[in-house]
C-alpha positions as CSV (number, residue, x, y, z in Angstrom):
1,X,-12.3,27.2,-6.0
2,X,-11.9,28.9,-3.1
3,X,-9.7,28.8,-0.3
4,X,-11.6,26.8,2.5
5,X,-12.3,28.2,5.9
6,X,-11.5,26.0,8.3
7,X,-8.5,23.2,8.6
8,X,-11.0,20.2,8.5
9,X,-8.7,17.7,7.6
10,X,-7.2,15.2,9.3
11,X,-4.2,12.9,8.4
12,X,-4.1,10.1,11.1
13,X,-0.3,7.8,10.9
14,X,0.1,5.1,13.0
15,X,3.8,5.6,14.4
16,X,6.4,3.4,13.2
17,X,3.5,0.8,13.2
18,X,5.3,-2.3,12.4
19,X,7.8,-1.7,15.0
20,X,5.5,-0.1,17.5
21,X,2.9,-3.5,17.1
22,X,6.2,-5.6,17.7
23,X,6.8,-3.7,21.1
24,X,2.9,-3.6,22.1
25,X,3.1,-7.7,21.5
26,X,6.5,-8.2,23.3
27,X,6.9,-5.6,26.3
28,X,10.4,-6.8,26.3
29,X,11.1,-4.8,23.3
30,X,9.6,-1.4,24.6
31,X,12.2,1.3,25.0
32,X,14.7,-1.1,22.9
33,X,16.0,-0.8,19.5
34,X,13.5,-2.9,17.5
35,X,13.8,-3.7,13.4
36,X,10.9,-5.9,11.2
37,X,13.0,-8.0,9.0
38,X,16.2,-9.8,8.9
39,X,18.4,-9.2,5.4
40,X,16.5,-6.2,4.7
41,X,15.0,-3.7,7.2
42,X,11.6,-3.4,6.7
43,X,10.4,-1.3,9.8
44,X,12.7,0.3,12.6
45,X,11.5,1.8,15.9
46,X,12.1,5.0,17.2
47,X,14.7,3.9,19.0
48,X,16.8,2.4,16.5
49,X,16.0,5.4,14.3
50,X,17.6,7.8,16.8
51,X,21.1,5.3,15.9
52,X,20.6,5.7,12.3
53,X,18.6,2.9,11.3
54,X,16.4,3.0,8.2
55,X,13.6,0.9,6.5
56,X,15.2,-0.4,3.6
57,X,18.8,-0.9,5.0
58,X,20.5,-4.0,4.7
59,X,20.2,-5.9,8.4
60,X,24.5,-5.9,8.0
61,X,24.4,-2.6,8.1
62,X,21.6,-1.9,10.5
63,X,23.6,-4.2,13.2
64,X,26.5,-1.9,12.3
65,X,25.1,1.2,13.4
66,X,22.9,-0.6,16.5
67,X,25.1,-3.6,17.6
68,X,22.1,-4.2,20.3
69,X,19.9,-4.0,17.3
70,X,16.6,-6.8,18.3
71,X,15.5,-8.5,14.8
72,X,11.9,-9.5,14.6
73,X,10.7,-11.8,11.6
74,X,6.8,-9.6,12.3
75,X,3.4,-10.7,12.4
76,X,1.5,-9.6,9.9
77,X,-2.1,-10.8,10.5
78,X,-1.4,-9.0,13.8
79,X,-0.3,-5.8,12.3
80,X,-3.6,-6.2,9.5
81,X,-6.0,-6.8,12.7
82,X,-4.4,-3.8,15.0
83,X,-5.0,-1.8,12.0
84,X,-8.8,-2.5,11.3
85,X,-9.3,-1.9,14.7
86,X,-8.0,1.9,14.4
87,X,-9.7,2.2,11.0
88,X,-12.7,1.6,13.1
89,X,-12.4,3.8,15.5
90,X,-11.6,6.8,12.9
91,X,-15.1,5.8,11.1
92,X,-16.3,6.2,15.0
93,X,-16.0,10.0,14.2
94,X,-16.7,10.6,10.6
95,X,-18.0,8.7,7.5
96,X,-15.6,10.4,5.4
97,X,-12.5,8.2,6.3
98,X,-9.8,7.2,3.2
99,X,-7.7,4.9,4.2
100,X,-4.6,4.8,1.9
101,X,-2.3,2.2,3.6
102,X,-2.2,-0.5,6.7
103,X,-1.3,2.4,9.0
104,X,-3.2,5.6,7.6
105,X,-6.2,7.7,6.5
106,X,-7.6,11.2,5.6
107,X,-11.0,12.4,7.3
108,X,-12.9,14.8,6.8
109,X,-14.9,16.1,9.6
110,X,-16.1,19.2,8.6
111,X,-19.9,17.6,9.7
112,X,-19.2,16.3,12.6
113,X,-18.9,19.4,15.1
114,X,-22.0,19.6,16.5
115,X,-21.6,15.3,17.6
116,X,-17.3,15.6,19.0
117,X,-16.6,19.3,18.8
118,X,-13.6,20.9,16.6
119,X,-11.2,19.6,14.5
120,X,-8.6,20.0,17.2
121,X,-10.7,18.3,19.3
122,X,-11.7,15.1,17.2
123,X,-8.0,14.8,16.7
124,X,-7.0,14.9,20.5
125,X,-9.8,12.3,21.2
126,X,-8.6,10.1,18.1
127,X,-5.4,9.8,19.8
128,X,-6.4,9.5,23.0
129,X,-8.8,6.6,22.0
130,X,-6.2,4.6,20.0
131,X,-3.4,4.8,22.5
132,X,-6.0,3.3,25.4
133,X,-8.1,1.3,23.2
134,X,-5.5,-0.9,20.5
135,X,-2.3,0.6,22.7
136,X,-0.4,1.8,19.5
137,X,0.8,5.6,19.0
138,X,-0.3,7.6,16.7
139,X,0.0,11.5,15.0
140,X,-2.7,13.5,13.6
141,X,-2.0,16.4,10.9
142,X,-5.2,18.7,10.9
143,X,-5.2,21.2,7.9
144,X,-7.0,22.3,4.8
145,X,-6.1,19.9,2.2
146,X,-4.6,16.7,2.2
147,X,-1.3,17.3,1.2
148,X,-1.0,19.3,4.2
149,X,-2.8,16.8,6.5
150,X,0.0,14.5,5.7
151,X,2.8,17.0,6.0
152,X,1.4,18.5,8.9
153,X,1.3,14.3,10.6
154,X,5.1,14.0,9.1
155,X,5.9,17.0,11.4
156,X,4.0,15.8,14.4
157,X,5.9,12.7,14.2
158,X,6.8,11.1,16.9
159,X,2.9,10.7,18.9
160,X,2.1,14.6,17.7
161,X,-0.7,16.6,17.0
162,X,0.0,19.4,14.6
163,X,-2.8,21.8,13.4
164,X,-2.6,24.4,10.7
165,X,-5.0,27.1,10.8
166,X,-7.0,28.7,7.4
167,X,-4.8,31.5,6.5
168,X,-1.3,30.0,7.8
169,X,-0.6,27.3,5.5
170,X,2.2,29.2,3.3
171,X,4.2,30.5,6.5
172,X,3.8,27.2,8.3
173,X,5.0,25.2,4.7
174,X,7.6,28.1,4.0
175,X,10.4,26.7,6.4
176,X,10.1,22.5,6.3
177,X,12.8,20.7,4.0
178,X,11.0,19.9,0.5
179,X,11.7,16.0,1.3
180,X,8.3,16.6,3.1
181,X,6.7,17.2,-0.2
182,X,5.3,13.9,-2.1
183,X,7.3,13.1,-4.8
184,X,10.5,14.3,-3.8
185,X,12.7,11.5,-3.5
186,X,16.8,11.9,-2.8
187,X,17.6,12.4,-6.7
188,X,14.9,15.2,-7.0
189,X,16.0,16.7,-3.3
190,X,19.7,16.8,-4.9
191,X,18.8,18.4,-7.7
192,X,17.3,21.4,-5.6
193,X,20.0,21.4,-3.8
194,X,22.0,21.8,-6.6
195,X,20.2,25.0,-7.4
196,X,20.1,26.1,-3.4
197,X,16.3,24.8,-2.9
198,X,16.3,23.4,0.6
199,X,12.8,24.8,1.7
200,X,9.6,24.5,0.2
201,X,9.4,28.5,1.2
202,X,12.0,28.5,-1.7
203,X,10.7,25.7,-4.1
204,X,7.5,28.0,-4.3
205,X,9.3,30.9,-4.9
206,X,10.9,29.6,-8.1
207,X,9.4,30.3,-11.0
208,X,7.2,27.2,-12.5
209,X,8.6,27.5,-15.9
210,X,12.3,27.2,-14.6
211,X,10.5,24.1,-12.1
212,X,9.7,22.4,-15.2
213,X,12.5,22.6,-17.3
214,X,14.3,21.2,-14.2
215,X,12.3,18.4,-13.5
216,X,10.1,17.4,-16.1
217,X,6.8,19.4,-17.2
218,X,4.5,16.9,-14.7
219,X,7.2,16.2,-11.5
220,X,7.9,20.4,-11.8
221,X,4.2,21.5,-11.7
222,X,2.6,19.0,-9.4
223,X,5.6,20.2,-6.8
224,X,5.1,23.7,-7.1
225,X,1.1,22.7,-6.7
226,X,2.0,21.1,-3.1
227,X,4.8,24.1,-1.9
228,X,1.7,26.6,-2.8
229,X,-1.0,24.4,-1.1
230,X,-2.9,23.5,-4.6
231,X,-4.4,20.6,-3.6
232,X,-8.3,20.0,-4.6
233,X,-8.6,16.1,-4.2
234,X,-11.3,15.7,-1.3
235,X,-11.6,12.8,1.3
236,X,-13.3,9.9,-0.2
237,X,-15.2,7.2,1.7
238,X,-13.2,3.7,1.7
239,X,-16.4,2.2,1.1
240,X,-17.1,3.5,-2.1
241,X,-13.2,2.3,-3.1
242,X,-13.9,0.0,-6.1
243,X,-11.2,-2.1,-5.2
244,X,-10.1,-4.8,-2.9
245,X,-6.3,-5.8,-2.2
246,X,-3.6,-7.8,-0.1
247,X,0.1,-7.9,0.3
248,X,2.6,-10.1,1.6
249,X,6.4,-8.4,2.9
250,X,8.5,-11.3,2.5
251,X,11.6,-9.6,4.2
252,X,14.2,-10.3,1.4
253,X,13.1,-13.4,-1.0
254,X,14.8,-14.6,-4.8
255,X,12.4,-13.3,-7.5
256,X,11.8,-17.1,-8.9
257,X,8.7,-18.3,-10.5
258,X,8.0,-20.2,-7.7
259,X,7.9,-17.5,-5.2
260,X,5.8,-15.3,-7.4
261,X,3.2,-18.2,-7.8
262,X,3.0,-19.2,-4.0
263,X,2.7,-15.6,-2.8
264,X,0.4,-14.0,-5.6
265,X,-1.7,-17.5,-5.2
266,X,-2.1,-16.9,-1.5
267,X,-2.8,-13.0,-2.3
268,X,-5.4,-14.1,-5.2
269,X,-7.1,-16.3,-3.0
270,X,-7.6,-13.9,-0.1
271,X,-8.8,-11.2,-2.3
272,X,-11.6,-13.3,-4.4
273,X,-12.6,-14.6,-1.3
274,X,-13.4,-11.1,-0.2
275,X,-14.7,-10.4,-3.5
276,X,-17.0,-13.6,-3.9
277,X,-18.6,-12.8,-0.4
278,X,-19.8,-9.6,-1.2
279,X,-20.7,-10.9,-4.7
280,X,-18.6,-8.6,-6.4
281,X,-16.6,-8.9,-9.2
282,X,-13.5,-6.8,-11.2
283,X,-12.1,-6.2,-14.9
284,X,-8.9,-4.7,-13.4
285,X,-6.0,-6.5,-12.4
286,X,-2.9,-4.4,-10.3
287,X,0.2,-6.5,-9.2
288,X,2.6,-4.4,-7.6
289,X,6.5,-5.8,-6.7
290,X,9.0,-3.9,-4.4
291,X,12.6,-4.4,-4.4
292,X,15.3,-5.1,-1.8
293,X,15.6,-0.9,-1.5
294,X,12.4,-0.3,-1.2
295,X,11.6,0.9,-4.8
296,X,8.1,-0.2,-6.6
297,X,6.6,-1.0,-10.2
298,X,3.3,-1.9,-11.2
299,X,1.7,-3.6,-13.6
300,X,-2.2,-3.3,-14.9
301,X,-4.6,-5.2,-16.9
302,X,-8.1,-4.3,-17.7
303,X,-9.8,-7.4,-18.9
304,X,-13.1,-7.5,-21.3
305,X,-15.4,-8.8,-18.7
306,X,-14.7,-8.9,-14.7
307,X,-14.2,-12.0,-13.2
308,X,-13.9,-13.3,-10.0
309,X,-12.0,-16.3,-10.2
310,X,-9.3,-17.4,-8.3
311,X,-6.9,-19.3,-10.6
312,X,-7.8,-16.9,-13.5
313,X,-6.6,-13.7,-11.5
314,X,-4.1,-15.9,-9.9
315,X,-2.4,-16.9,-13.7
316,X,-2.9,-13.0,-14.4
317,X,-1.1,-11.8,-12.3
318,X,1.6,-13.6,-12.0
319,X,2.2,-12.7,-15.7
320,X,1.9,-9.4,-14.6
321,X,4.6,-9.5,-11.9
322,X,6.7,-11.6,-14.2
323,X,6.6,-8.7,-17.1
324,X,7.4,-6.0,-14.4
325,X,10.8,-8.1,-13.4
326,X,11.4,-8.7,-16.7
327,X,11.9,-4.9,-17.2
328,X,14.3,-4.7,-14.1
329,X,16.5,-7.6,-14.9
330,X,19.2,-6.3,-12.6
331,X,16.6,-6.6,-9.7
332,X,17.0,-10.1,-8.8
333,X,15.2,-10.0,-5.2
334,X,12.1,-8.8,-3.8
335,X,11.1,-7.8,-0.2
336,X,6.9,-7.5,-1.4
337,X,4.2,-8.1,-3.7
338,X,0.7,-7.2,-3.7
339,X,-1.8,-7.7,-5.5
340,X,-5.6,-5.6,-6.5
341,X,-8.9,-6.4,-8.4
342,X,-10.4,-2.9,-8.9
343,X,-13.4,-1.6,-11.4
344,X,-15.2,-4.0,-9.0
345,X,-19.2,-4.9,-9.9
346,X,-22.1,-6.7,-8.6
347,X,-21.8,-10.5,-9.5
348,X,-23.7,-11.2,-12.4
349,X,-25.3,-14.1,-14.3
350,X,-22.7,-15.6,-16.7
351,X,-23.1,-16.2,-20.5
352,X,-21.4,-19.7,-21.1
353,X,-19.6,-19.6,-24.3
354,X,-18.7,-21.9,-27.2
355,X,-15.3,-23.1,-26.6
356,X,-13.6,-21.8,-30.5
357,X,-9.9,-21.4,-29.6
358,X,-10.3,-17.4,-29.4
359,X,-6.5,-15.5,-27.5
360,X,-7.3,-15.4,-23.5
361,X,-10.7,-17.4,-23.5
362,X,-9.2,-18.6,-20.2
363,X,-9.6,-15.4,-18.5
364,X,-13.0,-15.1,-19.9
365,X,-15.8,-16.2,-17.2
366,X,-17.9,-18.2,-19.5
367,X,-15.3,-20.2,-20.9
368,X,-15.3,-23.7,-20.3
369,X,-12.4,-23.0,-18.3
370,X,-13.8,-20.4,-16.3
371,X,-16.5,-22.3,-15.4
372,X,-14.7,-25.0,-13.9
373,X,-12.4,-22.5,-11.8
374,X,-15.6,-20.8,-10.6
375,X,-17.4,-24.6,-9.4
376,X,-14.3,-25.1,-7.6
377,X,-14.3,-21.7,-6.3
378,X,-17.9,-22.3,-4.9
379,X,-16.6,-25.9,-3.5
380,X,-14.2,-24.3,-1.4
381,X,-16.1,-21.1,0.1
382,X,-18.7,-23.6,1.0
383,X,-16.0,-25.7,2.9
384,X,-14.8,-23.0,4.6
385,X,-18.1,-21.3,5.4
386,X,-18.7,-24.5,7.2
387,X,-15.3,-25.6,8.6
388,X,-13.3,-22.8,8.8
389,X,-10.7,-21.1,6.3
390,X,-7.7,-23.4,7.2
391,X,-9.8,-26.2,5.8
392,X,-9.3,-26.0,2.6
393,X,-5.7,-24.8,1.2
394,X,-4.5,-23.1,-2.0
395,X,-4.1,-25.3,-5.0
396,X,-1.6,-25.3,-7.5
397,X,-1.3,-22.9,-9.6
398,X,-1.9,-23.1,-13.8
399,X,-0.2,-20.7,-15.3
400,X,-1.3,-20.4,-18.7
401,X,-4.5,-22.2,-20.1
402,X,-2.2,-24.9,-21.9
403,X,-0.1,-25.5,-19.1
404,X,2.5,-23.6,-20.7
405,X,5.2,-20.8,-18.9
406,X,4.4,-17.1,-20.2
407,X,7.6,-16.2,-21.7
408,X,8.7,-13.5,-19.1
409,X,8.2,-16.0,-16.6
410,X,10.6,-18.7,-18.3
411,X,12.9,-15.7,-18.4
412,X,12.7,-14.6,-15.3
413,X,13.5,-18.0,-14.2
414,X,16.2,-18.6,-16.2
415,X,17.9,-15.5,-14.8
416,X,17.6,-17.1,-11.5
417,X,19.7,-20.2,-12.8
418,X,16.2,-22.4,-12.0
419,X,14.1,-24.0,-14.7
420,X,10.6,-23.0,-14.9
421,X,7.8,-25.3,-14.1
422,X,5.1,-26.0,-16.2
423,X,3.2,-28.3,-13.4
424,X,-0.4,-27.2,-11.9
């Protein structure tokens, strides 16, 4: 492949977004040291950056640092609507938008010159639109790949515009800190160090081999890959994701069975809600849990038919989370958990089967217990369609077909001192 022509790339990061949506709502916070998050930081503003605040810090510690510190507990349908509304305007300018989180996307616009102009351009209007139309700050990398999109917006940072020419992406990469580079976390960044590798000019200078043998064979080639530029992933539409999602930040909560089934219940609800009105369904289930530092694990399931069931992906996924604490039993709270259906499918007639006993009939669609969870399912949308979403709550949850607790949920709740629940 060969090396592209023109920086046509765009990385666009919402700055500081939780923070920055907090200060947008509230014009009493602007200008003022703001954190998301009471016993855990989970966003900081600029301004409380500047006196060493970090996401991920305990909120003692936080108050240490900033004694005028201003705690907000966030608003997160705000921050999920303020969001959509810059994803829109990016897909304003270009088809080719992959959005990867809340707060930021990849576009490409190599074919969009002759409609808004240049790269440079599109990413000077992008800015210009968000700031006046949703009132939020934002930086744009422009480069040739994505990798350097996304360093190039790290650099930019705060409200920046970077661009890095075809031709200039080693010299412009050779003198940033490899904690810019993907993947390298503090343990990796030490190790470097440890060998005097504080560039990424120098990481890419070191011979792969010796990379590898340092780091691990993957870790070691994929980060001399990024310090070189080797990057040959391409932008792809959001549209053509087969997946849908949700998460819930829940600041710093116990990892009990309850919590798990209330907030993975809300998540499954709001995600086969999505899926049910665009008559989709999915075989792959994702739960993903992140601790009180920040750190994340993920769990997977591919199932033998896709489903779209509420309760079923519900029960799944809690298992899922469940098994993922299990593994981490010194982790005993969490600050999020999301949850995805992916290897989505049109909705399609359901063979009802004959009910014979067979391991996870539950999760199987045309199961007699399937079929029950997808009339109610229908009950419900049709409420809502009608009345409204707040008409109808979230039911209890079932956790296994039998009423039973999964095993590394009656753990889990055991190692919070709590017995598990084997109620509906």
């Amino acid at each position: 492949m060969g090396e592209p022509d023109e920086a046509t790339i765009l990385h666009a990061d919402l700055d500081a977004f939780y923070a920055s949506v907090e200060q947008l709502l509230d014009p009493r916070l602007r200008g003022r040291p703001v954190v998301v998050g009471g016993g855990v930081v989970l966003a900081a503003s600029y301004e409380a950056r500047a006196r060493g605040v970090r996401g991920g810090m305990p909120g003692w510690r936080a108050r240490q640092l900033c004694p005028e510190l201003v705690s907000v507990g966030g608003h997160f349908r705000e921050y999920q609507r303020l969001g959509d509304e810059v994803m829109a305007i990016l897909r304003d300018v270009t088809p080719l938008v992959e959005r990867v989180s809340i707060d930021e996307a990849f576009l490409d616009v190599r074919g969009t010159r002759r409609l808004f102009g240049d790269p440079t351009q599109i990413a000077r209007s992008i800015r210009q639109r968000v700031r006046s139309d949703v009132g939020l700050p934002i930086s744009v990398g422009v480069a040739t790949t994505k990798h350097l999109a996304k360093v190039a917006s790290q650099v930019a940072k705060p409200d920046g515009l970077v661009v890095v020419p075809a031709g200039t992406e080693r010299r412009f990469l050779a003198p940033l800190p490899v904690g810019l580079l993907w993947g390298v976390g503090p343990v990796t960044r030490q190790r470097l160090a440890g060998r005097g590798i504080t560039t990424i000019g120098e990481l890419v200078e070191l011979d792969r081999g010796h990379l590898e043998r340092l780091l691990g064979s993957a870790i070691g080639r994929s980060l001399h890959e990024r310090a070189a530029n080797v990057d040959r992933r391409r932008v792809v539409d959001g549209s053509r994701n087969c997946s849908m999602g949700a998460q819930s930040a829940l600041g710093r909560r116990a990892a009990t069975p309850e919590q798990l089934r209330t907030t993975l219940g809300h998540l499954a609800d709001r995600v086969t809600g999505r899926m049910r009105r665009a008559s989709l369904t999915g075989r792959t289930i994702t739960t993903r849990v992140r601790f009180t530092d920040l750190r994340s694990v993920t769990r997977s399931v591919t199932l033998p038919e896709p489903i779209a069931e509420t309760l079923t992906v519900t029960s799944v996924a809690v298992e899922l989370a469940a098994a993922a604490l299990r593994d981490h039993p010194e982790e005993r709270e969490i600050s999020l958990l999301g949850l995805s259906v992916s290897g989505l499918v049109g909705a399609a007639p359901v063979q009802l089967e004959l009910e014979l006993g067979l391991p996870g009939a539950t999760r199987r669609p045309g199961s007699g217990v399937g079929v029950a969870r997808r009339s109610v399912d229908r009950a419900v949308d049709a409420v809502r369609d009608r009345f409204g979403r707040d008409a109808v709550g979230l039911a209890g949850v079932q956790l296994r077909g039998d009423g039973g607790v999964p095993d590394a949920f009656r753990e889990l709740a055991e190692r919070n001192g709590r017995p598990p629940s084997d109620g509906s």
